[in-house]
MIZAZA-720479 format. One record per residue (C-alpha): y, x, z; residue in one letter. Coordinates in steps of 0.25 Angstrom, whole numbers, always signed. Layout:
R north  east    up residu
R     Y     X     Z      a
...
END
This chain:
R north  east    up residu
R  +405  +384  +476      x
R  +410  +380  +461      x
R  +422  +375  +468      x
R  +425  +388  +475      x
R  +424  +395  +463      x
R  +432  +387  +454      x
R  +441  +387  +467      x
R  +443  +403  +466      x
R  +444  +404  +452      x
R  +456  +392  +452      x
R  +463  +402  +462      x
R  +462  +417  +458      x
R  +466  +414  +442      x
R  +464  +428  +439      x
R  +451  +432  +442      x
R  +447  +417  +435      x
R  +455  +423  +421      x
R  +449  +438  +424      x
R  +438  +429  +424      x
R  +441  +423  +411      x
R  +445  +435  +403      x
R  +432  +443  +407      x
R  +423  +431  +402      x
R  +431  +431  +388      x
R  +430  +444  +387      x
R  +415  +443  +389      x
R  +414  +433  +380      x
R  +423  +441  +368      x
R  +415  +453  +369      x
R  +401  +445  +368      x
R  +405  +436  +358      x
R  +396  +436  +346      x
R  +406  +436  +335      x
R  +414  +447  +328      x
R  +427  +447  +335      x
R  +434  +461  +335      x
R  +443  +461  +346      x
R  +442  +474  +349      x
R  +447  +474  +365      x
R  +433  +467  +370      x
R  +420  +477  +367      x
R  +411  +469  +361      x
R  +397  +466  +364      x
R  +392  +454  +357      x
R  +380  +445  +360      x
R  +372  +445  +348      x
R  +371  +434  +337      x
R  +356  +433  +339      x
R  +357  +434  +354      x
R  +364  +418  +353      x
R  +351  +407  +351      x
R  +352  +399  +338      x
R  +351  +384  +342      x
R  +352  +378  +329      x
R  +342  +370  +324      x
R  +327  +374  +320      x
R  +324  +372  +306      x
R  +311  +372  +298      x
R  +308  +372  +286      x
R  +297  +364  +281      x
R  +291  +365  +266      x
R  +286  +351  +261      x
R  +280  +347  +248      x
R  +278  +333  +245      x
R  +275  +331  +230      x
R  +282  +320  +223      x
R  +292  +320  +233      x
R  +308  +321  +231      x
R  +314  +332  +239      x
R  +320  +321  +249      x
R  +307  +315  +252      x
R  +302  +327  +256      x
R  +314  +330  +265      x
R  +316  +318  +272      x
R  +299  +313  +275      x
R  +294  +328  +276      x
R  +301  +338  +278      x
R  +313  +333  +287      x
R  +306  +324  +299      x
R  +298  +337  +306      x
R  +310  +343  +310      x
R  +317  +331  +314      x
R  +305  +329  +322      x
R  +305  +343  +327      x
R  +321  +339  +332      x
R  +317  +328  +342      x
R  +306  +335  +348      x
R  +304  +336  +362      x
END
């Protein structure tokens, strides 16, 4: 089945660059940035519409009196989320 299709768009080159032409224009006209090419109407995906997959942070307040700033950091504050990291 794979093989017929890559079979017929090998030997009819312009329906395969039709093809082409019609998914880059797609993919202009949806494109979330601010291009001004004004031949392609624009209909853009949204910036919130595309999932934020950076890292969760927290924040976590810690007081530990007589302690340096460090200490703090590094025996308080910073193993839960290191933990949090490599849970399953």
């Amino acid at each position: 089945m794979i093989n017929k299709i890559i079979r017929y768009f090998l030997e009819n080159r312009v329906i395969t660059m039709l093809l082409l032409a019609l998914v880059v224009v797609w993919g202009v006209s949806t494109a979330p940035f601010n291009w001004h090419g004004g031949i392609v109407p624009r209909n853009p995906i949204p910036v919130d519409a595309i999932p934020d997959i950076g890292d969760n942070q927290q924040i976590v307040a810690t007081e530990w009196m007589g302690r340096s700033p460090k200490d703090i950091q590094d025996q308080i504050t910073y193993p839960p989320p290191r933990c949090w990291a490599y849970r399953e």
